[in-house]
C-alpha positions in Angstrom: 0.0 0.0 0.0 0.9 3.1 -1.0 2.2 5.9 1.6 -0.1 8.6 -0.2 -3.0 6.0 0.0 -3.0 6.0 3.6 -5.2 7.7 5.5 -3.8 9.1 9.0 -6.5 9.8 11.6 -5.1 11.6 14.5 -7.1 11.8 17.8 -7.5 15.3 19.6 -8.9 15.1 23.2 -12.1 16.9 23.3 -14.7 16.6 26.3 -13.2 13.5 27.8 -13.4 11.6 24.4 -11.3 11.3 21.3 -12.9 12.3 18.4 -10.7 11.6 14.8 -9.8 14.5 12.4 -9.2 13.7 9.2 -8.5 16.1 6.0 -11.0 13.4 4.7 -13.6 15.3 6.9 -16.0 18.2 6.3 -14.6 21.0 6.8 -17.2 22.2 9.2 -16.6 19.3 11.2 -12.9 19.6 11.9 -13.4 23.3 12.8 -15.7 22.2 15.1 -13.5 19.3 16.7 -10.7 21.5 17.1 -12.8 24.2 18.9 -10.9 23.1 22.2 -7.5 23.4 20.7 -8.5 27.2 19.5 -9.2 27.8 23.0 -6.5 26.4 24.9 -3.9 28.5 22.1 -5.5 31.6 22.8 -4.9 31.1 26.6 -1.5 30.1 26.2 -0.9 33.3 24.0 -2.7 35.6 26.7 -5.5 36.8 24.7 -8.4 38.0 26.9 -9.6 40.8 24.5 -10.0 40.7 20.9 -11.7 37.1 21.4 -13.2 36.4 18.9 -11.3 38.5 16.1 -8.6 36.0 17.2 -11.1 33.1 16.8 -11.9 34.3 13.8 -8.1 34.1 12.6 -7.9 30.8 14.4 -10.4 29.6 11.6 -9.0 30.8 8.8 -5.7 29.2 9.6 -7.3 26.4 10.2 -8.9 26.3 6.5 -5.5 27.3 5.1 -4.1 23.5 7.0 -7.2 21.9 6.2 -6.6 22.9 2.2 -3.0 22.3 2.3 -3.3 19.1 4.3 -1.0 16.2 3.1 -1.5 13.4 5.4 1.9 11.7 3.9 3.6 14.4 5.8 2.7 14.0 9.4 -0.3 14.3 11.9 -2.8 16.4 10.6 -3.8 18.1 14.1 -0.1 18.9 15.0 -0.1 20.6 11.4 -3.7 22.1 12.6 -2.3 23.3 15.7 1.3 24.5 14.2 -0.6 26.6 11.4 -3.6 28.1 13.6 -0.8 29.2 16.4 1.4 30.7 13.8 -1.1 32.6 12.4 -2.3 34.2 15.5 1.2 35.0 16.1 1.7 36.8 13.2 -1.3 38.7 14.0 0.0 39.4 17.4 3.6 40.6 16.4 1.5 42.9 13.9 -0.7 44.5 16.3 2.4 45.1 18.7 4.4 46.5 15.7 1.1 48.8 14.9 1.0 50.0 19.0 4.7 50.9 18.9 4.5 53.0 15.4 1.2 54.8 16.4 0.2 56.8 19.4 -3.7 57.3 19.0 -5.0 60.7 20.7 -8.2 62.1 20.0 -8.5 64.6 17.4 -9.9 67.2 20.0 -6.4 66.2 21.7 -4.3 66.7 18.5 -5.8 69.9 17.8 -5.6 71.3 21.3 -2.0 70.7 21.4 -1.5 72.1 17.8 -3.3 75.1 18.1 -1.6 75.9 21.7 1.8 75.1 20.5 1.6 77.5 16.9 -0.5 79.8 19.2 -3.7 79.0 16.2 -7.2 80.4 16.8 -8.7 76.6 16.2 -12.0 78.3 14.8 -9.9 80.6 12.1 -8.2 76.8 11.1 -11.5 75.1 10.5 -12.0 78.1 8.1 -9.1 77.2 6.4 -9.7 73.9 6.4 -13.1 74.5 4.7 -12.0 77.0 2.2 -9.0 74.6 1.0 -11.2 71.5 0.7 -13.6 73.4 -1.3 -10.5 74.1 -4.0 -10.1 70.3 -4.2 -11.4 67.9 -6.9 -13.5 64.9 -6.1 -11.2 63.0 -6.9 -8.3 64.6 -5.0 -10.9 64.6 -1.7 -10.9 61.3 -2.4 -7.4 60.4 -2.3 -6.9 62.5 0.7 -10.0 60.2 2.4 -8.5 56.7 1.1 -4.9 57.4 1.5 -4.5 59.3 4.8 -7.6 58.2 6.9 -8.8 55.0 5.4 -4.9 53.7 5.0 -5.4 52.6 1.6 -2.3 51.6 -0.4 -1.8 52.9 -4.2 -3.1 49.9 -5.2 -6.0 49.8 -3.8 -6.7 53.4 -4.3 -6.3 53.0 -7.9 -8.7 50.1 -8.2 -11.5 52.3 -6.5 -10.6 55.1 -9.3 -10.2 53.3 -11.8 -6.6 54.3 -12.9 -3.1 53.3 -12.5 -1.3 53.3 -10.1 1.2 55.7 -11.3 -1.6 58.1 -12.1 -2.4 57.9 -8.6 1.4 58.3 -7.2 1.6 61.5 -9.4 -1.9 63.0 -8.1 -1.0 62.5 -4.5 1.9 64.7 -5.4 0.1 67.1 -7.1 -2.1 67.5 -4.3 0.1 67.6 -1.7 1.8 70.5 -3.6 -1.6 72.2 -3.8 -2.2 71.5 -0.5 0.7 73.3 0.8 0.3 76.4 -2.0 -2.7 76.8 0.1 -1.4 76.4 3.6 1.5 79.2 3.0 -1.3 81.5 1.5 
């Protein structure tokens, strides 16, 4: 017999029984057998908030082991458990990579402290802010939305407008250029 045609069922302990997962298995049912493993990973990773946004990634990475499952190549829960652990790894080195790079203050806050520090009457700056929006194109309004506030990425700014993505590199410049002819007015 073949070592391809074998099929490896690998038991997971899960309320005091041991149920098999199998890539020969629904899908539905091995995310549901290996409900218990989710759990215990995101205790040993200390997640207490965010629950189910981790859960969430949990399942995912368990579809991307459950499609990429090759049971020649080992245990399939060890490769469930290696994968879903990973991935909410990544996701944790990402969000502590995304709290060191940004401080979040309120925009009340960020204003306040502008306005103090450049000694800037915050109603005159809303004026200003009015007037140089009302100069901009649609378009340019919305590159300003999708790039700075939505985080987009040229890419994806360009598939919303329907251009390239050079087109959109070059606008952004223009408009940053406009932006700051207006500013030093």
């Amino acid at each position: 017999m073949d070592c391809a045609q074998v099929v490896r069922k690998v038991s997971v302990p899960f309320e005091k029984q041991t149920q098999i997962v199998s890539p020969q298995q629904p899908f539905e049912e091995v995310l549901e057998l290996v409900q218990p493993m989710i759990s215990s990973i995101l205790s040993k990773c200390h997640i207490y908030k965010d629950f189910e946004y981790y859960r969430q990634i949990a399942a995912i990475a368990v579809w991307k082991a459950y499609s990429n499952a090759d049971p020649s190549k080992g245990q399939f829960s060890a490769y469930i458990y290696t994968t879903v652990k990973g991935e909410i790894l990544k996701e944790l080195t990402k969000e502590r990579r995304f709290q060191d790079k940004e401080i979040l203050m309120a925009d009340d806050t960020l204003n306040f402290i502008r306005c103090r520090e450049k000694q800037i009457n915050p109603l005159g700056e809303c004026l200003l802010v009015d007037k140089i929006m009302d100069q901009l194109t649609e378009d340019e309004r919305k590159i300003l939305q999708l790039y700075y506030l939505d985080g987009y990425r040229y890419e994806e700014i360009a598939k919303v407008l329907q251009v390239s993505v050079a087109a959109i590199k070059k606008r952004r410049t223009r408009l940053i250029k406009k932006l700051r002819r207006h500013l030093n007015e």
